[in-house]
Backbone as CSV, one residue per row, in Angstrom:
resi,resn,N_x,N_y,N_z,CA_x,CA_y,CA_z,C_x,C_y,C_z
1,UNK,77.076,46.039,22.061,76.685,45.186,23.171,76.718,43.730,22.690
2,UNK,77.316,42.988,23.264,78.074,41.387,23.390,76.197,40.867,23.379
3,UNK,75.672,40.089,22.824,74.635,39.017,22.667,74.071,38.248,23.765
4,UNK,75.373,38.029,24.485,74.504,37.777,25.747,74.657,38.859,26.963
5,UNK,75.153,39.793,27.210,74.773,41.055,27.415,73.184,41.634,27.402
6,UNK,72.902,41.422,25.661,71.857,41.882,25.244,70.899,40.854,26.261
7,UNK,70.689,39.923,26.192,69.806,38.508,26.925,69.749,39.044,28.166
8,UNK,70.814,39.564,28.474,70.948,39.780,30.352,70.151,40.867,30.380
9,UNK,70.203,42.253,29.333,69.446,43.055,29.837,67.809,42.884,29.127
10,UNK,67.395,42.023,28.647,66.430,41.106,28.224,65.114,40.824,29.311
11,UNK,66.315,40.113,29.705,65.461,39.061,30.765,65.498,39.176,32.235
12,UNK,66.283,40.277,32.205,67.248,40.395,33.533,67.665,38.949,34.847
13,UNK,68.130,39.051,36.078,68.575,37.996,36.330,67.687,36.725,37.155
14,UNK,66.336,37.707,37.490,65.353,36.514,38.010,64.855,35.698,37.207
15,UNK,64.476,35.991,35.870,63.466,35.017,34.816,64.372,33.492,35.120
16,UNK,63.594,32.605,34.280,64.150,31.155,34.321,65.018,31.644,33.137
17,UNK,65.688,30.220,33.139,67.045,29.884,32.650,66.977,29.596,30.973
18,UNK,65.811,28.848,31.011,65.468,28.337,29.612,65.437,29.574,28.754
19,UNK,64.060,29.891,29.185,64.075,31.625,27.851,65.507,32.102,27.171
20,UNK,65.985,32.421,28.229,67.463,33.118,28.263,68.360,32.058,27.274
21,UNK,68.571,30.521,27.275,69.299,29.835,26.628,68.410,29.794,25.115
22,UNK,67.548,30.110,24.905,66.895,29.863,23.598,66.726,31.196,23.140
23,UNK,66.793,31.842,23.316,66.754,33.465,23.375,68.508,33.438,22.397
24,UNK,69.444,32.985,22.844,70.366,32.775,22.586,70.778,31.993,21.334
25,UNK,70.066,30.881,21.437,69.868,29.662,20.333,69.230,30.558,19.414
26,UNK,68.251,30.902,19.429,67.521,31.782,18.069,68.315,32.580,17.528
27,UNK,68.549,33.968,18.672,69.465,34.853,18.059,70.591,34.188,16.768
28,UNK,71.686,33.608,17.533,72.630,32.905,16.539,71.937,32.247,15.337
29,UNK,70.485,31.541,15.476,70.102,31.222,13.824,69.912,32.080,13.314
30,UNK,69.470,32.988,13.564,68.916,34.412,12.951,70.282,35.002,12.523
31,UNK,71.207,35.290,12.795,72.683,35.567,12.406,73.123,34.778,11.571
32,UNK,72.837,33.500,11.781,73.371,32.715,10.785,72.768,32.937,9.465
33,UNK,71.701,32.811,9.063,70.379,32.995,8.406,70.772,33.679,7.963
34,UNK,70.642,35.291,8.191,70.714,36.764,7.530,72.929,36.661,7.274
35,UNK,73.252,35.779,7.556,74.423,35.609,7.399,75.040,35.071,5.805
36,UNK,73.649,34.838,5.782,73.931,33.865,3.807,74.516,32.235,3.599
37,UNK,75.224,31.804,4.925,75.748,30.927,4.770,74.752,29.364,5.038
38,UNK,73.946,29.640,4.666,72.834,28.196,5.008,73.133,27.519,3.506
39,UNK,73.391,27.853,2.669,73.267,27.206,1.529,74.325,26.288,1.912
40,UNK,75.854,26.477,2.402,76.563,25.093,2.564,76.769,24.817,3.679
41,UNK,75.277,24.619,4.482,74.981,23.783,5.503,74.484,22.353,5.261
42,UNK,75.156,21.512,6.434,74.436,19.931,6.103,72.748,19.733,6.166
43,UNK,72.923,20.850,7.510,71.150,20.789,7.733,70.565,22.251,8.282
44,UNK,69.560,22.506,7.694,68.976,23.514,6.967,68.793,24.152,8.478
45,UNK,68.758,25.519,9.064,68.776,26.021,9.850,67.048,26.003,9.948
46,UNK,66.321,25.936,9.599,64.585,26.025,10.088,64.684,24.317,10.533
47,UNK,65.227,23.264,9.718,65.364,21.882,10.138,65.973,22.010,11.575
48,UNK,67.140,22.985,11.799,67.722,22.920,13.420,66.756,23.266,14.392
49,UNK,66.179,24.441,14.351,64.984,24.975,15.164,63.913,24.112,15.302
50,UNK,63.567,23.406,14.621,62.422,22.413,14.771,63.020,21.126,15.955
51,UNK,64.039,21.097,15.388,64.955,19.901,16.259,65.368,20.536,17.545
52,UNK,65.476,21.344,17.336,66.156,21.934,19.003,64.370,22.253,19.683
53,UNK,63.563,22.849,18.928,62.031,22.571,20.140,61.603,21.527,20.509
54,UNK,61.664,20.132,19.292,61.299,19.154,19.825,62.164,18.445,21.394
55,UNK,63.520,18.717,21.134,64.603,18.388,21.939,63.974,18.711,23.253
56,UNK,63.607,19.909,23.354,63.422,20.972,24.240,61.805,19.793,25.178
57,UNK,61.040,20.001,23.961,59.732,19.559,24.486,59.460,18.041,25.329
58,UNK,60.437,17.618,24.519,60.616,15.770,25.118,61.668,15.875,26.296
59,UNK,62.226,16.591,26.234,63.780,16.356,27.553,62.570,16.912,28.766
60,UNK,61.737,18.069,28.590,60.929,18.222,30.207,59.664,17.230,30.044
61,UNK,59.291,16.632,29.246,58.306,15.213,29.629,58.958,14.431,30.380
62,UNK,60.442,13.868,29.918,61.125,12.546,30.470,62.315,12.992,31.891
63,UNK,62.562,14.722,31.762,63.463,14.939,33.086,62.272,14.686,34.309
64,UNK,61.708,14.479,34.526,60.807,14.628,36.060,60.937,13.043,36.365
65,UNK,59.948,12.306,35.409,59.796,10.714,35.391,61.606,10.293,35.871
66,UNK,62.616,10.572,35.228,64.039,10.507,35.167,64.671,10.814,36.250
67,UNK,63.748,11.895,37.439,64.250,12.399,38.553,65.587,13.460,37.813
68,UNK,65.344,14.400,36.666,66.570,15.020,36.282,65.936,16.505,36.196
69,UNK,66.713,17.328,36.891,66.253,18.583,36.608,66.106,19.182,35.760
70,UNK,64.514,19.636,35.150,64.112,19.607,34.023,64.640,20.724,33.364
71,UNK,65.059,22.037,34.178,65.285,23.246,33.464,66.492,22.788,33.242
72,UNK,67.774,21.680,34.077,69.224,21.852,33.149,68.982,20.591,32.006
73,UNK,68.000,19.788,31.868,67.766,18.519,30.880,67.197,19.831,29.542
74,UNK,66.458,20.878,29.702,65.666,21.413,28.686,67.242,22.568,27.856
75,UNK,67.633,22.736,29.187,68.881,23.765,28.933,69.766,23.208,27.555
76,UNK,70.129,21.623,28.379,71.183,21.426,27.446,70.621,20.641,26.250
77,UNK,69.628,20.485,26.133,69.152,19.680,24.358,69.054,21.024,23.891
78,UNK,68.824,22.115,24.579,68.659,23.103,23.430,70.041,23.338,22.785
79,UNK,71.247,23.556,23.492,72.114,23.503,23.084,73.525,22.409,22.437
80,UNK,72.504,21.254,22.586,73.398,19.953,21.973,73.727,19.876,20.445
81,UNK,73.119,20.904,19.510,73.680,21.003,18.323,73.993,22.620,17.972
82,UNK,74.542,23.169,19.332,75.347,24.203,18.641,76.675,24.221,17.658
83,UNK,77.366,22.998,18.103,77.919,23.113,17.758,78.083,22.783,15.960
84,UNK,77.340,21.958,15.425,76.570,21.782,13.965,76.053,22.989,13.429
85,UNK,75.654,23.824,14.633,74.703,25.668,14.135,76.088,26.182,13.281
86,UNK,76.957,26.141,14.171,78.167,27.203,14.126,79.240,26.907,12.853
87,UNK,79.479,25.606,12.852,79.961,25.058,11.518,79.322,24.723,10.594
88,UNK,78.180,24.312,10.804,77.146,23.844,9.571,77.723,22.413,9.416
89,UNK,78.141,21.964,9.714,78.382,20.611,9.332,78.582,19.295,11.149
90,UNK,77.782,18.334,10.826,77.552,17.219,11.301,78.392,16.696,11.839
91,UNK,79.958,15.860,11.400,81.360,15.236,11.831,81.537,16.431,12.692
92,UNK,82.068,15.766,14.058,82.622,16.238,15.553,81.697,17.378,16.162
93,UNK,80.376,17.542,15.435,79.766,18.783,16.075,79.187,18.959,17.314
94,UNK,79.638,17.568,18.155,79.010,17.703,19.674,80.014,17.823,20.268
95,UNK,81.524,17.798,19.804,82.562,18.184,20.878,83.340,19.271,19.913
96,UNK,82.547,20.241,18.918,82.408,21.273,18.257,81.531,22.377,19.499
97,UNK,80.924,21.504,19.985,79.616,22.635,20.855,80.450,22.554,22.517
98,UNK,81.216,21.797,22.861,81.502,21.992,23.930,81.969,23.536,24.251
99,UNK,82.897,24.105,23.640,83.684,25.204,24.818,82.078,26.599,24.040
100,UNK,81.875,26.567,22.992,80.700,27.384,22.633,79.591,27.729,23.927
101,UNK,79.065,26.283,24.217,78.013,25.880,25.210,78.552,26.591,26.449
102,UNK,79.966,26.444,26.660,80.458,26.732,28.145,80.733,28.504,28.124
103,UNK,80.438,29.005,27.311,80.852,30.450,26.695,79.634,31.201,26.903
104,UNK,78.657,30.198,26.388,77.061,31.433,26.947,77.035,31.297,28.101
105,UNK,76.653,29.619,28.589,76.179,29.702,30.353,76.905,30.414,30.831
106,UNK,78.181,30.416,30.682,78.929,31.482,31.855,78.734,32.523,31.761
107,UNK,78.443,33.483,29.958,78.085,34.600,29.968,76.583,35.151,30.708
108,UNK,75.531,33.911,30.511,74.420,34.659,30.658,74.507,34.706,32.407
109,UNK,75.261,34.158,33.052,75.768,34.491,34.524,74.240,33.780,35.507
110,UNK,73.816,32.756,34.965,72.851,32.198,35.820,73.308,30.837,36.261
111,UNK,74.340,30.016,35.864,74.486,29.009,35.804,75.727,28.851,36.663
112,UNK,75.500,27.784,37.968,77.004,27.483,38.596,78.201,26.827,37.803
113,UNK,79.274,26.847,38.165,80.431,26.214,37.326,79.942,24.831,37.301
114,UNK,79.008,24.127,38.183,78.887,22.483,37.914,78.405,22.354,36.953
115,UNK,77.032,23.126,37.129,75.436,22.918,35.785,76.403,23.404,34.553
116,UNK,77.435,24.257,34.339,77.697,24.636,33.003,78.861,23.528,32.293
117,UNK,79.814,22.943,33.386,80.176,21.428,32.878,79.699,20.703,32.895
118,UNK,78.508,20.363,33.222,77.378,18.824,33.405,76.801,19.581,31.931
119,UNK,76.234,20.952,31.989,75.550,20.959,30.391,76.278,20.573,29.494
120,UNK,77.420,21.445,29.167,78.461,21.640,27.851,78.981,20.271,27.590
121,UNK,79.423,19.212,28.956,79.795,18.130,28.754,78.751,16.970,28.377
122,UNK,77.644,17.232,28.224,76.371,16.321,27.647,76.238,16.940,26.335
123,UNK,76.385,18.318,25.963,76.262,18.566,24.376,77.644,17.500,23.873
124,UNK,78.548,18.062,24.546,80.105,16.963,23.997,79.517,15.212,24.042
125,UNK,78.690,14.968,24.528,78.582,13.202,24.481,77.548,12.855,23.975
126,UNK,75.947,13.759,23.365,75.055,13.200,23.193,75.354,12.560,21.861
127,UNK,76.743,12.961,21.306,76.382,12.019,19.565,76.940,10.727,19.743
128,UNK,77.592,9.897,20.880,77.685,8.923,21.283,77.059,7.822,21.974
129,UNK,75.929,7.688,21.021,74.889,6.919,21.270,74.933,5.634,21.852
130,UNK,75.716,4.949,21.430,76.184,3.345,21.523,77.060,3.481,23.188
131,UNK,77.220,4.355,23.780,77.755,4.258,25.408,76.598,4.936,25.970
132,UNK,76.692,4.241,27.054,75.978,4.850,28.370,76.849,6.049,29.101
133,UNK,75.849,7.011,29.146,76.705,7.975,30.505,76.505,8.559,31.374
134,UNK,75.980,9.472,31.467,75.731,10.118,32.865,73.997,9.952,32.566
135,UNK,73.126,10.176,33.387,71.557,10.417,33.282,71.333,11.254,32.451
136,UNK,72.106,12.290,32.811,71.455,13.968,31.640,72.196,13.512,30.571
137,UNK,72.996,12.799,30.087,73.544,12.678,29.172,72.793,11.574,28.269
138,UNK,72.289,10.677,28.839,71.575,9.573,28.422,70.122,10.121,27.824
139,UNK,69.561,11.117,28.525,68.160,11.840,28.324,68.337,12.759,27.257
140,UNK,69.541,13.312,27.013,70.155,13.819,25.820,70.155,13.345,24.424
141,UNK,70.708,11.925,24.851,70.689,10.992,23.348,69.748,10.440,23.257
142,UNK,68.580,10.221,23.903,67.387,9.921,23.763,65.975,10.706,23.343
143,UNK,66.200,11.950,23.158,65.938,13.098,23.093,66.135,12.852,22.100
144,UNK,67.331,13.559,21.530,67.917,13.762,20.080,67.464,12.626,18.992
145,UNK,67.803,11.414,19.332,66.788,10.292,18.687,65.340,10.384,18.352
146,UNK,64.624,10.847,19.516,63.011,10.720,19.044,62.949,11.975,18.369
147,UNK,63.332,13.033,18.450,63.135,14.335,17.315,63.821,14.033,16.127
148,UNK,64.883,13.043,16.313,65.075,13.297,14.782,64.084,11.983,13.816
149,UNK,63.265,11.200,14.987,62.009,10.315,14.287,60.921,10.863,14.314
150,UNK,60.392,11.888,14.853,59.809,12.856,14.743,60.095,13.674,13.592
151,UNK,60.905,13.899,13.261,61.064,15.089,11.699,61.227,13.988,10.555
152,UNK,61.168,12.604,10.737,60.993,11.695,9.669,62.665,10.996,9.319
153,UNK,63.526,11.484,10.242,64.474,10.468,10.081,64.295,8.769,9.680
154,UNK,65.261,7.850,9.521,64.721,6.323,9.322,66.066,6.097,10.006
155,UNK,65.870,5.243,11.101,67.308,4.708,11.780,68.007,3.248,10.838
156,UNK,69.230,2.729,11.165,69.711,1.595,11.257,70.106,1.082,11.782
157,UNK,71.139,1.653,12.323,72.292,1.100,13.698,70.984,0.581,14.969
158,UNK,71.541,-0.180,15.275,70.603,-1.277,16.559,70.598,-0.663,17.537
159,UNK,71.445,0.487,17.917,72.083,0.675,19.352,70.460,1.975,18.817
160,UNK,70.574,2.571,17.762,69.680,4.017,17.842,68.155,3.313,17.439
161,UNK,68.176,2.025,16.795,66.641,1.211,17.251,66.249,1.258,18.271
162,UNK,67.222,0.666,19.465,67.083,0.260,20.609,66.567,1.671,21.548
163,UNK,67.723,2.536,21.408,66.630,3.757,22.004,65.846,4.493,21.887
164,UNK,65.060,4.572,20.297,64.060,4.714,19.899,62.931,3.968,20.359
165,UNK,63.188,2.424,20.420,62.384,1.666,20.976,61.776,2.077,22.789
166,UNK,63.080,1.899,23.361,62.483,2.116,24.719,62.228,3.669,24.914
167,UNK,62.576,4.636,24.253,61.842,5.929,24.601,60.553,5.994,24.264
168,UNK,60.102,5.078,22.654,58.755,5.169,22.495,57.877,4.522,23.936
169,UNK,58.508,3.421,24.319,58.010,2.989,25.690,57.575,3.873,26.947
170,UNK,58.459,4.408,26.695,58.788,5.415,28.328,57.578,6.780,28.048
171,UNK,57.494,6.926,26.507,56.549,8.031,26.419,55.192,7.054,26.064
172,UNK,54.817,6.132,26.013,53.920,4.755,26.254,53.337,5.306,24.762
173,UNK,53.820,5.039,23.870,53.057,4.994,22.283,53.866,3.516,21.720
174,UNK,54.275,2.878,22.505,54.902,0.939,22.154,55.993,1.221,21.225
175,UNK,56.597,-0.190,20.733,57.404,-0.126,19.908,57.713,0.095,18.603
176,UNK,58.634,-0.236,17.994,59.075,0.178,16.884,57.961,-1.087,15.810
């Protein structure tokens, strides 16, 4: 039985959407994990899971305030570094996660063809910080920023100050 198969007969097709996409996200660390291959990973698979809850936890604080629907804003930070899960490595891993991303939603069969190109195509853009893009896409890279200052990252680039800065705003704990 196919993995997300397994999820479908899981959760079956009323539960929310989220469970089911992290249900998914775990599984694959857990494969990866018992897989042996973490040792030549860039970043440590318990480091991903921490980053993908925080992702998770900040995208439904700021989707409502944002007017963005919180279950597809929570959907797709969970899945904005699959594509880094799957290779283990950092260079191109958000347009590494695109056709991956578009491979579950369609499997787990809850998601219309829009929500699964508006998701998959925000995992493909959140590592492009320095452009503006769509709302969910913007709440994406803003997201991904405060969890990774949250797990003790140190920024440089001005453009990832800058949205560190105004997210600390928006979640009202001031600036940098």
């Amino acid at each position: 039985m196919s993995l997300v198969n397994h999820i479908k007969k899981i959760f079956g097709a009323k539960q929310p959407r989220l469970p089911k996409v992290m249900h998914c996200v775990e599984m694959l660390l857990v494969n990866m994990q018992q897989s042996g291959d973490s040792a030549v990973r860039e970043r440590d698979l318990d480091w991903e899971f921490e980053h993908i809850r925080l992702c998770v936890k900040y995208a439904k604080m700021l989707a409502a305030n944002r007017k963005i629907d919180p279950d597809i804003a929570a959907c797709a930070v969970a899945l904005q570094n699959i594509g880094r899960i799957i290779t283990g490595k950092s260079e191109n891993h958000a347009e590494a996660g695109y056709e991956p991303t578009k491979r579950i939603l369609t499997g787990l069969g809850c998601f219309t063809p829009q929500e699964i190109e508006m998701i998959a195509t925000s995992v493909r853009r959140h590592s492009r910080k320095e452009r503006v893009d769509t709302p969910l896409d913007e709440l994406a890279k803003d997201v991904d920023i405060y969890a990774r200052y949250c797990q003790g990252h140190e920024f440089t680039r001005q453009h990832d100050i800058a949205r560190l800065t105004k997210i600390r705003q928006e979640l009202h704990m001031g600036g940098m």
